[in-house]
C-alpha positions as CSV (number, residue, x, y, z in Angstrom):
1,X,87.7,113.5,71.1
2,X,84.5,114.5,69.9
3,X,81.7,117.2,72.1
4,X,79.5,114.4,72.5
5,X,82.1,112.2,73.6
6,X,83.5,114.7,75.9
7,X,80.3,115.9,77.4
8,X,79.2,111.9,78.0
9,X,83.2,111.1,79.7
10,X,82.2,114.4,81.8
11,X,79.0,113.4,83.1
12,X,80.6,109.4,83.8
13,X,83.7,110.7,85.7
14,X,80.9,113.5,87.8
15,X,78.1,110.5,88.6
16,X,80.6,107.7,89.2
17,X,83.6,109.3,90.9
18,X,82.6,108.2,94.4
19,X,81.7,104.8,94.4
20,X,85.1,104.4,92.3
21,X,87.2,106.3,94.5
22,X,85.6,104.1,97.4
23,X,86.8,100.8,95.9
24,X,90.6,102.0,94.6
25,X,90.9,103.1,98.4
26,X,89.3,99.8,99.8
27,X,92.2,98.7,97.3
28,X,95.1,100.6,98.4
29,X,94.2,101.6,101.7
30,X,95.0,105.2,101.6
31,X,93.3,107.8,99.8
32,X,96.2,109.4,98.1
33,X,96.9,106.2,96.4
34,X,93.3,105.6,96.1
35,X,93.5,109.1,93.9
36,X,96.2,108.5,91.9
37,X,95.1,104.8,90.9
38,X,91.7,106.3,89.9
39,X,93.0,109.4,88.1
40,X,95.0,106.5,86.3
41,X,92.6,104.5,85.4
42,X,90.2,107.5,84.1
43,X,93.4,108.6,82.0
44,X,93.4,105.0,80.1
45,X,89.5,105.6,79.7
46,X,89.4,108.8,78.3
47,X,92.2,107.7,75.4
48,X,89.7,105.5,74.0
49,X,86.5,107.0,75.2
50,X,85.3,106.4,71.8
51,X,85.2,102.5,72.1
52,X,84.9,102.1,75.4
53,X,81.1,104.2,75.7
54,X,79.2,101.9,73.2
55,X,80.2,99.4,75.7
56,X,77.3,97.9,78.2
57,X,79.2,98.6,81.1
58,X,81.9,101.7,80.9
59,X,82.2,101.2,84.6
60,X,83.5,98.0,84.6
61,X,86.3,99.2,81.7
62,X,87.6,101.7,84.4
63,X,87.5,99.2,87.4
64,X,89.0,96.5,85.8
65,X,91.4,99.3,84.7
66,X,92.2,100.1,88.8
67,X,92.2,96.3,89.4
68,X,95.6,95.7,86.7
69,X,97.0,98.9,87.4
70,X,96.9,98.2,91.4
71,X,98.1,94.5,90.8
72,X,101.3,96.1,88.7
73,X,101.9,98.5,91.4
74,X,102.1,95.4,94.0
75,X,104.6,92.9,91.8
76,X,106.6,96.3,91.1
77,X,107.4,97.7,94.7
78,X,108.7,95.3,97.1
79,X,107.0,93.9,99.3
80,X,106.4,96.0,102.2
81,X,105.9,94.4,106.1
82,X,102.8,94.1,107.4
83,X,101.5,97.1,109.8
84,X,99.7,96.0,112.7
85,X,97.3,98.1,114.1
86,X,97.1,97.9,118.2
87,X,93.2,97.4,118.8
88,X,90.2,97.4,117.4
89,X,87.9,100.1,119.0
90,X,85.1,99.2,121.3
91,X,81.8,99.2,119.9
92,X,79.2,101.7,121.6
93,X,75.5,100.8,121.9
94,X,72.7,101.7,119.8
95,X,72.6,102.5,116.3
96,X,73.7,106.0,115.8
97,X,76.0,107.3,113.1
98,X,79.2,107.4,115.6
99,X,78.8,103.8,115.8
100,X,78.6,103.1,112.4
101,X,81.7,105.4,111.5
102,X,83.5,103.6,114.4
103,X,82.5,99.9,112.8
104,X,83.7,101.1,109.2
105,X,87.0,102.6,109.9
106,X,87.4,99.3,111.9
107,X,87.1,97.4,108.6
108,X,89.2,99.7,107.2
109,X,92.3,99.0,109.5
110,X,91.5,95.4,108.9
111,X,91.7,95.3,105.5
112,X,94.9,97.3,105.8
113,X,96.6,94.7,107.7
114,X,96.0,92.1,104.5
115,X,98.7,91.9,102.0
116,X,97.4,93.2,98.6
117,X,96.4,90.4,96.8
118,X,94.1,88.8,99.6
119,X,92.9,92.6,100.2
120,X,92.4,93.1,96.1
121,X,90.3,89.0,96.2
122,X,88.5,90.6,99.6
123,X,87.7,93.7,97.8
124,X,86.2,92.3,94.9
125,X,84.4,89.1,96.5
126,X,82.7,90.4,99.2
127,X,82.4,94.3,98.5
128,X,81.8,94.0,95.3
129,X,79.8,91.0,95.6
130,X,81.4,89.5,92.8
131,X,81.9,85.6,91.4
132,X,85.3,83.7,91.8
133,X,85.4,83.1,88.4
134,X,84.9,87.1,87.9
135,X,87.6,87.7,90.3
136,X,90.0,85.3,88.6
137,X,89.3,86.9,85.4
138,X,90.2,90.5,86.4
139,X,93.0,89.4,88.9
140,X,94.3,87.2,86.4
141,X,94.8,84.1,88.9
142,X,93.6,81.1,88.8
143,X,90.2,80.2,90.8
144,X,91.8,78.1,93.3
145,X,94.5,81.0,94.0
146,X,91.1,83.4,94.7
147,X,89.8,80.7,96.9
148,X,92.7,80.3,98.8
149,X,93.5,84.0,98.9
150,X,90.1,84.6,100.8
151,X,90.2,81.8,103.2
152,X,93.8,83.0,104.6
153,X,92.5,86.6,104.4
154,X,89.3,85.8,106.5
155,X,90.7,83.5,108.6
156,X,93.1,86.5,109.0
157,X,90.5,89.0,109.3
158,X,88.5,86.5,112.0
159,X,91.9,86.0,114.1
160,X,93.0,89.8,114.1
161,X,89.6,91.6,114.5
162,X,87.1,88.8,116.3
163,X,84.9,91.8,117.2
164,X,84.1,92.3,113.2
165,X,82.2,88.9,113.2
166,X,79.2,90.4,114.9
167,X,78.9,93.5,112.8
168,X,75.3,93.4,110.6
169,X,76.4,93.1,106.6
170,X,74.9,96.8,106.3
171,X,77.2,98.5,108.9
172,X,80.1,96.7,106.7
173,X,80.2,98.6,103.3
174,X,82.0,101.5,103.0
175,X,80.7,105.1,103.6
């Protein structure tokens, strides 16, 4: 690898760390797995670095890179039963940042309750904001699988966590 090349994978990896870390744990659900898949992903990117920067979008190699490598991980490992969580947690009044940490850790714990491939079409359709056809392609289903994946997980989501239907869009996202 090249200086330039090295210098420009440093500065990626240092400005979009974060928001990537934030989706592969919106992905796995915990943030040790949420490290690893990253790390993995970077790995891939690094080894061809080269090709991958005169890319528009090297941000989209590495999270379609997280998307593949979480969707292995889930046909690999069996599958493992559902945990439910007990409640939801009451929502205070007013609009302070307790509030807002409360409301987003409650999305968390619903998402966790979704098996992984309606929490990977959740993830990427509504955080992400992206198309169906866009989350086909990088799930590598078919659009009516994406379709059907979110209505179950919603109708999920609404059943399990009623409370969550309420929430403004802005106190949704992740932190």
């Amino acid at each position: 690898m090249s200086p330039e090349d090295e210098r420009e994978f440093r500065e990626f990896v240092t400005t979009r760390s974060a928001a990537l870390l934030r989706v592969a744990y919106l992905l796995t659900g915990d943030v040790h797995h949420a490290q690893d898949l990253l790390q993995t992903a970077l790995l891939g990117a690094v080894r061809r670095w080269a090709a991958i920067r005169h890319r528009e979008h090297p941000e989209a190699y590495v999270r379609t890179a997280m998307y593949r490598h979480q969707i292995n991980r889930w046909r690999l490992r069996s599958r493992r039963p559902e945990t439910l969580v007990p409640s939801t947690p009451d929502r205070a009044g007013g609009d302070d940042h307790a509030t807002d940490t409360v409301v987003r850790h409650g999305v968390f714990e619903a998402l966790r309750v979704l098996p992984a491939r309606q929490r990977a079409v959740v993830v990427l359709r509504y955080y992400e904001d992206r198309s169906e056809a866009e989350v086909a392609q990088l799930l590598d289903i078919s659009l009516g699988t994406v379709r059907s994946q979110a209505s179950k997980a919603l109708a999920k989501l609404r059943a399990a966590y009623p409370d969550l239907a309420g929430i403004p869009t802005s106190m949704r996202s992740a932190p």
